[in-house]
VEXPA-218465 format. One record per residue: z negated, x, y of N, C-alpha, C, CB in turn; residue in three letters. Coordinates in steps of 0.1 Angstrom, whole numbers, plus 5000, padded with zeros to 4 digits. Glycine has a CB too. Layout:
<loses>
ZXYZXYZXYZXYALA...
</loses>
This chain:
<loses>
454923305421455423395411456823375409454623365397UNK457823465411459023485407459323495396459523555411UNK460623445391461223405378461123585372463123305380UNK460523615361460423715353459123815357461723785353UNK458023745361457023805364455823725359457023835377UNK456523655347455423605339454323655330456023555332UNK453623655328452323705318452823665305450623635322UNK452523755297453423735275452323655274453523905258UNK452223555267451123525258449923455264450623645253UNK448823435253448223295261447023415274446923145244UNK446923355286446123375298444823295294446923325312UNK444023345285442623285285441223365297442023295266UNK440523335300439423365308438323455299438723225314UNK438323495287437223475281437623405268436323415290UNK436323485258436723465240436623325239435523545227UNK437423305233437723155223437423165208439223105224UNK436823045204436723005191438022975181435922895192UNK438223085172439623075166439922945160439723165157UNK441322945157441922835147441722685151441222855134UNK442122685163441922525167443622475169440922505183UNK444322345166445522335169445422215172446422365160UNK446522235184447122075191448722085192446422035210UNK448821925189450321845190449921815201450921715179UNK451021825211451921755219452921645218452421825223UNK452921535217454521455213454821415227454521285202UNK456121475230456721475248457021605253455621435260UNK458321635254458521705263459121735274458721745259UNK458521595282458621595299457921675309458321485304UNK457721665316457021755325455421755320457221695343UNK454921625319453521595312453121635299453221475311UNK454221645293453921705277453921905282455821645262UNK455321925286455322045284454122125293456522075287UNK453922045302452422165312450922095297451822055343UNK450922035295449522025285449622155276449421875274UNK451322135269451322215266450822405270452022185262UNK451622395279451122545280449822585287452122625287UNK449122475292447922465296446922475285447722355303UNK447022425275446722445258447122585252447522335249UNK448022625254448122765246447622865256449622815242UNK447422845271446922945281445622965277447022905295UNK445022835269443722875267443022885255443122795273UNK444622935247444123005234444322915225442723065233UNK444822775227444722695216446422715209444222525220UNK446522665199447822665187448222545190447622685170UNK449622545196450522435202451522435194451022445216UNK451722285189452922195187453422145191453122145183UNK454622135201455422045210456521995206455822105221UNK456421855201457621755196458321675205457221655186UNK459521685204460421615218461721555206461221765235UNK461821445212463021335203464121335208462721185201UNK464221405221465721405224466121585223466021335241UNK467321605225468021745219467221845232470121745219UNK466621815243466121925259464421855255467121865283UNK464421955265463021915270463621865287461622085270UNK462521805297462421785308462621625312463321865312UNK462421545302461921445300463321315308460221465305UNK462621295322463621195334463721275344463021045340UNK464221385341464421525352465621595345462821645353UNK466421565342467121685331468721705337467221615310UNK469421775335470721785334472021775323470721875336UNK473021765328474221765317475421825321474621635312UNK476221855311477721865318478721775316478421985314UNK479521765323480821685331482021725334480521645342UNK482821805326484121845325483422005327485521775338UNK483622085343483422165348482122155359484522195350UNK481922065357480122025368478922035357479921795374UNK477622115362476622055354475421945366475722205347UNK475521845357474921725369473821725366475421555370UNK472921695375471821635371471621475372470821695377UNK470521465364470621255359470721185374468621175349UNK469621275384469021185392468921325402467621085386UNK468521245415468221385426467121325428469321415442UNK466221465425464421475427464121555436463521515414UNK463421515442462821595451460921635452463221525463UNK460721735456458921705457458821745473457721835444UNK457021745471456821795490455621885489456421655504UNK455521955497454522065500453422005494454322125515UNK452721915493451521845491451421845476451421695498UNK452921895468452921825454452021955445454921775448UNK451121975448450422125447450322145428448522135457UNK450522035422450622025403451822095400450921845395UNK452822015407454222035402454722205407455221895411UNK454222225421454122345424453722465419453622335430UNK452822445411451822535400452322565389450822475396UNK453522405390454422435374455222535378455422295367UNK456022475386457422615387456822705389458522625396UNK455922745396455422885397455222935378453622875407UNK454022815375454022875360455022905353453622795352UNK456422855351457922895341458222955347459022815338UNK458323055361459023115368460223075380459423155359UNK459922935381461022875391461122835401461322815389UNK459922935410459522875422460922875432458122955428UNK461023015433462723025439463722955440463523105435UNK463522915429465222815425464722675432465722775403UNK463622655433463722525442462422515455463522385430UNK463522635464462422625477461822445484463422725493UNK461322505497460422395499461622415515458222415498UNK461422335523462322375540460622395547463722195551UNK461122495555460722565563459322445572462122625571UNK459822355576459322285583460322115580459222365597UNK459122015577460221885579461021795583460021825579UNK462121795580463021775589464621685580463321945598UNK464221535580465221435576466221375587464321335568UNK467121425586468321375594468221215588469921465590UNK468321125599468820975590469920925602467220825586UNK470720845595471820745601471820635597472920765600UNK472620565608472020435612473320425614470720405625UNK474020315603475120285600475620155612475120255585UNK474520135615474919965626475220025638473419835631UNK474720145643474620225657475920255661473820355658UNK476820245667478120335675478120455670477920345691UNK479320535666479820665661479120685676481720705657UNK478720845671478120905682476920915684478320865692UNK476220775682474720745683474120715676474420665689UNK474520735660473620745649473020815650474020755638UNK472520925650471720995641470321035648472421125636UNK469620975640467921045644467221155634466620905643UNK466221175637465421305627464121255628465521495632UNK463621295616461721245612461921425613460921135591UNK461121495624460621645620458921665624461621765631UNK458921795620457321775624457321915637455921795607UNK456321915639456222105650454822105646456322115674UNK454922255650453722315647452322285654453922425649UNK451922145655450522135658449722025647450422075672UNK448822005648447721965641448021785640446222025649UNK447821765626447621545624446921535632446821445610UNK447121405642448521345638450221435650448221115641UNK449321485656450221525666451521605661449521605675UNK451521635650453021715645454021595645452921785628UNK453921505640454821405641455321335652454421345635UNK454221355664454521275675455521315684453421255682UNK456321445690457421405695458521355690457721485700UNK458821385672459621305663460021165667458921305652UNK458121135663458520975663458620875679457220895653UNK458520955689458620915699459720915709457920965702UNK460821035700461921025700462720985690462321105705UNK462220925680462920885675463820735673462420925669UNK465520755680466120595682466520455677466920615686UNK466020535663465820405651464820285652465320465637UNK463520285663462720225661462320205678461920285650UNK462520085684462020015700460720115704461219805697UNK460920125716459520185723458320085719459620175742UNK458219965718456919865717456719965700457419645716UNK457719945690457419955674457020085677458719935662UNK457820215680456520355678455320335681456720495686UNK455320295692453220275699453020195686452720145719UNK453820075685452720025674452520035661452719915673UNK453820185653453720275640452420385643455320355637UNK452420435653451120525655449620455657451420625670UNK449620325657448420285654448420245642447920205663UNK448920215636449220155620448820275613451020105615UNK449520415618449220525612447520605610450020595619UNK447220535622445520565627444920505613444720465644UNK445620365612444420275605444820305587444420065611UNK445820345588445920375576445120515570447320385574UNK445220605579444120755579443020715574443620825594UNK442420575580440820525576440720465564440220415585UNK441820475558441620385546440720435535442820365539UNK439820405524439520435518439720475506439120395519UNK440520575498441720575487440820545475442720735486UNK439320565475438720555463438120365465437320695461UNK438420285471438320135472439420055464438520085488UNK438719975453439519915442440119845446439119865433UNK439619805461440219645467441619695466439719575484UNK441819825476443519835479444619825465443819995487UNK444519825456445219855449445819685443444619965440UNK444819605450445219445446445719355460443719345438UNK446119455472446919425482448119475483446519435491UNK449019415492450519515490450619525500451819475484UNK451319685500451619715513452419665526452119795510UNK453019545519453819525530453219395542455219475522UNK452119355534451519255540450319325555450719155527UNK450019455545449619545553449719585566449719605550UNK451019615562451919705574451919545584454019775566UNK452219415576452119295591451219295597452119145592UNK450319295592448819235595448419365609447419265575UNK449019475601449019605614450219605625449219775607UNK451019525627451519515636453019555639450819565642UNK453419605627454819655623455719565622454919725612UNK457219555630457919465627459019505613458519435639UNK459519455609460919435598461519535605462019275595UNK461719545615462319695618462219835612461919725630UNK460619845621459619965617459719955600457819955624UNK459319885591458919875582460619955574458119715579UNK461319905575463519935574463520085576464819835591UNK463120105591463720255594462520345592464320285610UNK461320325589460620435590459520435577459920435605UNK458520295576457620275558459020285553456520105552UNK459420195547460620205535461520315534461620095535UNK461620345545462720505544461920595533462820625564UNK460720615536459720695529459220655516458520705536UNK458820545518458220465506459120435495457720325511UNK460520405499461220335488461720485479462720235494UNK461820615487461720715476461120785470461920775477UNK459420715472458320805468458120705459457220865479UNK457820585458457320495454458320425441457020415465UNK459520405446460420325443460220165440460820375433UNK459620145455459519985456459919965470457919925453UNK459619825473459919815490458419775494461419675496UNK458219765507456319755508456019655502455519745521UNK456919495507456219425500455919445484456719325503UNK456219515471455919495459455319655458457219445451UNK454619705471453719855462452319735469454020105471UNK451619885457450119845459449519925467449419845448UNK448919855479448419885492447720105487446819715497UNK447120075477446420155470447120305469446220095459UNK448320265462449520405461450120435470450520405454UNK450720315481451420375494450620415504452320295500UNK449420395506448020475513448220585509446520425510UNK447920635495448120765489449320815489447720775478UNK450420795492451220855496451520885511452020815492UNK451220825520451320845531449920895538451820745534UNK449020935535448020965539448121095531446920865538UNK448321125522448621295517450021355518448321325501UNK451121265523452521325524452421375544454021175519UNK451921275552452321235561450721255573453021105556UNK449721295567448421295575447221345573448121195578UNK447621435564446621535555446321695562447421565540UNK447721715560448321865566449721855573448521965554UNK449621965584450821965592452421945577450622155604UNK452022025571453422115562453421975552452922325549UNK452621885551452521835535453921795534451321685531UNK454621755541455621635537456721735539455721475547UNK457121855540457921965538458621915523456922115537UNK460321885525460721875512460821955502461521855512UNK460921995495461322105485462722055474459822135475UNK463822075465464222045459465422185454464421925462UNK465822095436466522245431467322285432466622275423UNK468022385441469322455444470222495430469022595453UNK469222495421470022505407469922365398469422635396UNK471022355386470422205378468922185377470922195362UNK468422085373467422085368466922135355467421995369UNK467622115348467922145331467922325336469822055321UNK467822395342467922505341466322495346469122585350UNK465122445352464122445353463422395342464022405363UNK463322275340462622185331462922185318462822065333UNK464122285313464322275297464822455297465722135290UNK465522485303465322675300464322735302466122765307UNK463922735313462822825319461522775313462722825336UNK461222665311460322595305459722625293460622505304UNK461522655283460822675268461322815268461322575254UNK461422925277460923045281459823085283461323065289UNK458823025290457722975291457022945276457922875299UNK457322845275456622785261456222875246457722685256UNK457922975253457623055237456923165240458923105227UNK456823215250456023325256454623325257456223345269UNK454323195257453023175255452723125240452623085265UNK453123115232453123125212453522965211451223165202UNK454022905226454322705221455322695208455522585236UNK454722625196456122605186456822475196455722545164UNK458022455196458522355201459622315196458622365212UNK459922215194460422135181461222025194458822045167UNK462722005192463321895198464021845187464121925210UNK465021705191465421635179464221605175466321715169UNK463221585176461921555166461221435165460921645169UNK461721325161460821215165459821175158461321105168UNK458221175167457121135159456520935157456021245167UNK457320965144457020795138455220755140457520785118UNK454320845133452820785133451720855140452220765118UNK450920845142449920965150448820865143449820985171UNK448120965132446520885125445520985127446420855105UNK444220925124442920995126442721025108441620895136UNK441821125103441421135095440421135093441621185093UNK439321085079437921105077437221235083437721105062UNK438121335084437021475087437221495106437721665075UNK437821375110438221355127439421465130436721415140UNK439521465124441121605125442521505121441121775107UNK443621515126444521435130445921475122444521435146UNK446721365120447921365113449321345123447721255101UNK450121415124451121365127452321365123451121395135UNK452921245117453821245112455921265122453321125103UNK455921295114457621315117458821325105457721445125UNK460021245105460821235091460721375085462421185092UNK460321445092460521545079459621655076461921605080UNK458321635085457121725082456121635084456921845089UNK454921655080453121605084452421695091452021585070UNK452121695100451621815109450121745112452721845125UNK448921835105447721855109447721895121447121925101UNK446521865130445921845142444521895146446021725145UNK443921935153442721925158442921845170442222055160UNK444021815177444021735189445321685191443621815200UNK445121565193446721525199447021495213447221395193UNK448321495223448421475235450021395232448321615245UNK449221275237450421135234451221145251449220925230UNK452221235253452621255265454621165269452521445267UNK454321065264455620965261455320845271455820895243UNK456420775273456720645283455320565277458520565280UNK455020455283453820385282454120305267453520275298UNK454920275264455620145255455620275245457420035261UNK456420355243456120475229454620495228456820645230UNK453720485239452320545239452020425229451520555255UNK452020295233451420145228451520175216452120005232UNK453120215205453420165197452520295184455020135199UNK452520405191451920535184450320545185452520675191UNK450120425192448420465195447520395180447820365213UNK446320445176445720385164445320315171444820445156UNK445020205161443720125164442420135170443420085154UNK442720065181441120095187440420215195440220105177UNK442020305200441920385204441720375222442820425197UNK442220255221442120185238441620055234443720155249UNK440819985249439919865242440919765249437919845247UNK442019825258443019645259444019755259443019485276UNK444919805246446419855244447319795252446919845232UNK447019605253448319555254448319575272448319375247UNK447619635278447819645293449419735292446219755301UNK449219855286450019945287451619885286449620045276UNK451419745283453119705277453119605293453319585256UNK451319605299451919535314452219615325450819445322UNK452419735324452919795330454319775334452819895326UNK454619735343456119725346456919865348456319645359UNK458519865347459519955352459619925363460619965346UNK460620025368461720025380462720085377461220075392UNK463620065379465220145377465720195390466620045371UNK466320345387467020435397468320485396466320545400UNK469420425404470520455397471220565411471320305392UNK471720655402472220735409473920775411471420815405UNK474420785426476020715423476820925430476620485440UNK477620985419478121095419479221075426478221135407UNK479621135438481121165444481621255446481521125453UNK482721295443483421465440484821445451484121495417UNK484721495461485621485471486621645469484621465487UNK488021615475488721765474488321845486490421755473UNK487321765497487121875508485521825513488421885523UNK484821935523483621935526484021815536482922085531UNK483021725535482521565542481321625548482121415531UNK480421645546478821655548478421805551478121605532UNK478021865565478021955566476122005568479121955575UNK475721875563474021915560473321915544473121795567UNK472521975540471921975530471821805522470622045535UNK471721725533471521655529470921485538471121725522UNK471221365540470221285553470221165546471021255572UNK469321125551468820935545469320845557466720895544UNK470020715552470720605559469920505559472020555553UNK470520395569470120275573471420175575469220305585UNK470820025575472019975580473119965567472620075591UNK473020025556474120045548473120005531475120235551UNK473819985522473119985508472820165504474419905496UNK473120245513473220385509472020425512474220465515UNK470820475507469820555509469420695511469320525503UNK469420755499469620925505471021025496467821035500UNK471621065505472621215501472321275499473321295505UNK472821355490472321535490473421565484470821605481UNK474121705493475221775487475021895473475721855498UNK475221895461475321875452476022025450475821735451UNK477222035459477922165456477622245446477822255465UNK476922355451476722455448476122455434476222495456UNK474722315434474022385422475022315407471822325423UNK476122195410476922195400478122265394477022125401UNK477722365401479022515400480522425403479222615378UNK480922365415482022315415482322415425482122165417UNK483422445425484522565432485122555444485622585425UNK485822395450486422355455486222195460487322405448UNK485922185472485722045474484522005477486121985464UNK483321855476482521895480481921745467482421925496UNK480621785465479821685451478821615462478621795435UNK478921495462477321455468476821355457477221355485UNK475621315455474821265449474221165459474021345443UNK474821055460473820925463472520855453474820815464UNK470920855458470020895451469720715452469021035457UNK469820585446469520455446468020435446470020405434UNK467220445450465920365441465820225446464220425442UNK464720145438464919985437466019945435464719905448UNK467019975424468219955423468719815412468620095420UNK467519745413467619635404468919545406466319555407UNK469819545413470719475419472119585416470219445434UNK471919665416473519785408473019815397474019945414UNK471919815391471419905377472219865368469919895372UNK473119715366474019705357475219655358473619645350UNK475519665372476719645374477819735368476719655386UNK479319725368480019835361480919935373481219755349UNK480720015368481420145375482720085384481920275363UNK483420075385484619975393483619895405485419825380UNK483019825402481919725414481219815421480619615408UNK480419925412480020005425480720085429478920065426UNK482020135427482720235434483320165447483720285425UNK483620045445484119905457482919915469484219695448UNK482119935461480519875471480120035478478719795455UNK480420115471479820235478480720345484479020295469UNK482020355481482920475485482720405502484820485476UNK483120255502483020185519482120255528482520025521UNK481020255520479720235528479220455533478220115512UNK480620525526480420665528481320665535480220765518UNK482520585538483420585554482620555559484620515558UNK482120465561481120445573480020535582480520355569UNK479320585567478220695573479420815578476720765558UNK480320835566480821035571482021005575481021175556UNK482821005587484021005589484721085584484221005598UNK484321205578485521265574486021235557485221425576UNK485121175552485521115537486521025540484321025529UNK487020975554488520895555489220935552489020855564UNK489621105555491021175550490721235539491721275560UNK489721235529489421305519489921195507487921345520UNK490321275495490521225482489521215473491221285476UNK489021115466488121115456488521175442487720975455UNK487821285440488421375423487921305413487721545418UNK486621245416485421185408484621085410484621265406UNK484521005404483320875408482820865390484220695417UNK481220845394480320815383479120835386480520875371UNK478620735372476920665377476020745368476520465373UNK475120765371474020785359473120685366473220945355UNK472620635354471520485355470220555345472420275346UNK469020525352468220535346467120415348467820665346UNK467220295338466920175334465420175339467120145319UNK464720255334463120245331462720395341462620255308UNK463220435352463120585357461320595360464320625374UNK460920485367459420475370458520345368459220495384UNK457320405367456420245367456520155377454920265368UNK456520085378456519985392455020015399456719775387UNK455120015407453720025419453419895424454020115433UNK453619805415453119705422451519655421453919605418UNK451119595430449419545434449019555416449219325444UNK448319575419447419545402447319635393448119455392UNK448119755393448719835382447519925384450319915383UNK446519965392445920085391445120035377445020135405UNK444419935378443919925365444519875353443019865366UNK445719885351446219865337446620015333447519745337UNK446220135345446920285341445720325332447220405356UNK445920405322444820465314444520565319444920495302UNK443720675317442820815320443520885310441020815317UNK442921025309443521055296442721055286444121165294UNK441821055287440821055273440620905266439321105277UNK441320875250441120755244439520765239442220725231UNK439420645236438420585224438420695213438920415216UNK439320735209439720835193439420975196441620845188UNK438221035192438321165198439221245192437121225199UNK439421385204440621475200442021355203440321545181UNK442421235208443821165214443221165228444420985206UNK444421185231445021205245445921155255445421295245UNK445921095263446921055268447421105282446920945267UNK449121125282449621215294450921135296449921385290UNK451321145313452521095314452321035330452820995302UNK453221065335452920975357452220815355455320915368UNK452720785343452320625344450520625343453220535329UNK449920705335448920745339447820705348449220825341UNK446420725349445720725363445720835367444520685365UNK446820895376446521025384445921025400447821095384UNK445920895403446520835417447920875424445620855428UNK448320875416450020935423450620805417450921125417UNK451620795423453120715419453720845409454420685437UNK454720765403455820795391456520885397456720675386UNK455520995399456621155407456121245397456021255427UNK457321385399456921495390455621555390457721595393UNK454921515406453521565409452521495400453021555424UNK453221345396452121305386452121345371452021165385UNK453321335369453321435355452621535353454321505353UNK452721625360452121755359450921725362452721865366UNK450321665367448921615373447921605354449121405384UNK448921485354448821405335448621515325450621335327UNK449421585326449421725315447921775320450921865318UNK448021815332446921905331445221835332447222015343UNK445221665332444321645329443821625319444121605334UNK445421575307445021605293444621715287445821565286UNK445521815289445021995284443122035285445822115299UNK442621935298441621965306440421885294441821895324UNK440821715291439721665284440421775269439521445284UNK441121825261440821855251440421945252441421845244UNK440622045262439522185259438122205257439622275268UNK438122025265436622035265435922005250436121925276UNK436621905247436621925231437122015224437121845226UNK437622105224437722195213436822325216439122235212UNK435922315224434922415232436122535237433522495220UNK437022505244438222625247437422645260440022575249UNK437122735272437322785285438522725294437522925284UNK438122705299439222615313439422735321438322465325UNK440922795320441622905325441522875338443022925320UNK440722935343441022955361442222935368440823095366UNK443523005366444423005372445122825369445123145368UNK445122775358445222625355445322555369443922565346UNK443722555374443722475382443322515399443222395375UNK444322615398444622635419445222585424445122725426UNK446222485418446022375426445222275431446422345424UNK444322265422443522175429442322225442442822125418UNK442322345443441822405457442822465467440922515454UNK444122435461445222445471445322245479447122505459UNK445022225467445322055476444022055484445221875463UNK
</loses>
């Protein structure tokens, strides 16, 4: 669905039982799809968000004459939630998918000339799409491909619904299968450290199986990048609450909700400084730690898991050059502290010159360094990858840090993630940190939303809108 070929109003299947209302508190990707998954199916939505946008750890800003976004996000053909979303606001366009997969990477140690390899796929059937790729590909010894394509076999066999994996880590994995510190550098971690935001040794065997077994060995297309040629904040907070109001969402920003209570007659209170908002249902769609602190009593039988959830921080490093350096969309490095580029141009309306966005994750080691240290540490390390940033001027240098951007994936976490349905009937809970089986991606957000939307309709006796969930027979 293209941007203005939306349907007015709520898309129910069939009559609904009047006068039922749900709060939302969140308006990230997981708040806002409950939400309109909730009014699609005829219910009366309240969406409270405490910062001035919606779009949660996806958003945009401006910067003299740039609109930046926080962070560079990407999804992949497989991400069939997130997919469903932009289709739902209208934004499928603005952030195509490529044609077929195809990551340029450099290899900063290699001789000018002989950097550059490509992860692509061709048109035949798992696992064979990948195989002339990786077979030519010069990042990784003739012995290490033979022995990444059997690693890859045994990972296919894995069991994704086995509790065991999720209390091993990947990286011990990947030894035990035969991968050296090489393979694991140029090819798992290239992948892993952007999907995951860990390095193998600290994911859980559990989540990087599931990512690589549905990015990478599912379907020829899955791992097809997609990302937004426009800001983000033009997806996740315009088009969104374009969306929102089209479908009757009240939506309330600036709004922070201090208490969430149950009542004697099971109908729900939510407070905020400056109204009380009755409920038939609530969707607690906030970071795990706002979830802890808003949740009632006894609404989860161990709350304090939710505060064991760990972070991860992703810091992202902005460079504004007076001429074009980078004559690709975008490639992932090796060899260097630099992980993935992406030229930036266009979607920050800059006129002249060229924007790239260096994308950090596992960035525990710059996340608080000061702007001066990493401009020393990283302008070097983009002479190195781009020769032509030697004769170029820097207009601009700056960071956006986002402290807490994802859960940590480390061994253990599957069971400290909640479901969405609490102890409290009619409370809800939504958000990537979640049990979706996904890692801390937009695809789990939107996953979150629509499995909270999903347990309250069931309670409110609403119809579960057909179109809701085609993604899940698209996955």
């Amino acid at each position: 669905m293209s941007h203005g070929t939306r349907s007015e109003g709520p898309r129910t299947d069939g009559p609904v039982p009047p006068g039922r209302h749900a709060v939302v508190v969140g308006g990230g990707l997981a708040g806002t799809t409950a939400a309109l998954a909730l009014a699609d199916a005829g219910v009366r939505v309240t969406l409270l968000e405490g910062r001035p946008r919606l779009g949660g750890l996806a958003f945009s800003f401006r910067r003299g004459e740039l609109t930046v976004d926080n962070g560079q996000h990407v999804y992949l053909r497989c991400c069939t939630a997130y997919r469903w979303f932009l289709d739902r606001i209208g934004g499928a366009d603005l952030a195509p998918l490529q044609d077929r997969l195809d990551v340029p990477v450099v290899d900063a140690d290699r001789p000018e000339g002989r950097r550059l390899g490509r992860l692509r796929r061709d048109p035949l059937p798992v696992p064979l799409h990948l195989g002339r790729s990786l077979a030519a590909y010069p990042h990784l010894s003739l012995a290490d491909r033979a022995r990444v394509g059997r690693a890859a076999l045994a990972l296919k066999g894995l069991d994704l619904t086995d509790p065991a994996l999720d209390d091993e880590d990947f990286g011990s994995w990947l030894a035990a299968h035969g991968q050296s510190p090489r393979a694991v550098e140029a090819l798992w971690d290239l992948v892993g450290v952007a999907t995951l935001n860990a390095v193998a040794g600290d994911s859980s065997l559990a989540l990087a199986a599931m990512v690589f077994k549905t990015g990478l060995l599912s379907d020829p297309g899955a791992a097809d990048i997609g990302w937004a040629r426009v800001p983000l904040g033009d997806l996740h907070d315009r088009l969104a609450r374009e969306a929102l109001d089209a479908a009757g969402v009240r939506t309330e920003v600036r709004t922070r909700v201090t208490s969430v209570h149950t009542e004697a007659d099971g109908s729900w209170t939510v407070g905020t400084p400056g109204e009380t908002i009755h409920a038939d249902a609530v969707v607690l769609a906030v970071p795990q730690r706002e979830a802890h602190d808003l949740l009632p009593a006894g609404a989860l039988d161990h709350p304090e898991r939710l505060l064991d959830i760990g972070t991860a921080p992703i810091l992202n490093v902005h460079v504004v050059y007076d001429r074009k350096v980078l004559a690709r969309p975008f490639f992932a490095a090796l060899g260097t502290p630099v992980q993935w580029v992406f030229d930036r141009t266009d979607a920050s309306g800059l006129r002249g010159g060229q924007y790239l966005a260096l994308s950090q994750s596992v960035a525990q080691d710059d996340i608080d360094a000061p702007v001066a240290a990493l401009r020393e540490r990283y302008l070097p390390e983009l002479e190195r990858l781009l020769p032509h940033t030697r004769d170029a001027r820097v207009e601009d240098f700056f960071v956006t840090r986002e402290r807490t951007a994802t859960f940590a994936p480390a061994p253990g976490v599957g069971r400290l993630r909640p479901g969405a349905r609490t102890k409290a009937p009619g409370l809800y809970l939504a958000g990537a940190w979640t049990a979706t089986g996904w890692p801390a991606t937009m695809e789990s957000a939107v996953r979150s939303g629509v499995g909270a939307a999903d347990a309250a309709l069931g309670a409110l006796g609403r119809p579960r809108p057909r179109h809701l969930f085609a993604f899940e027979e698209a996955a």
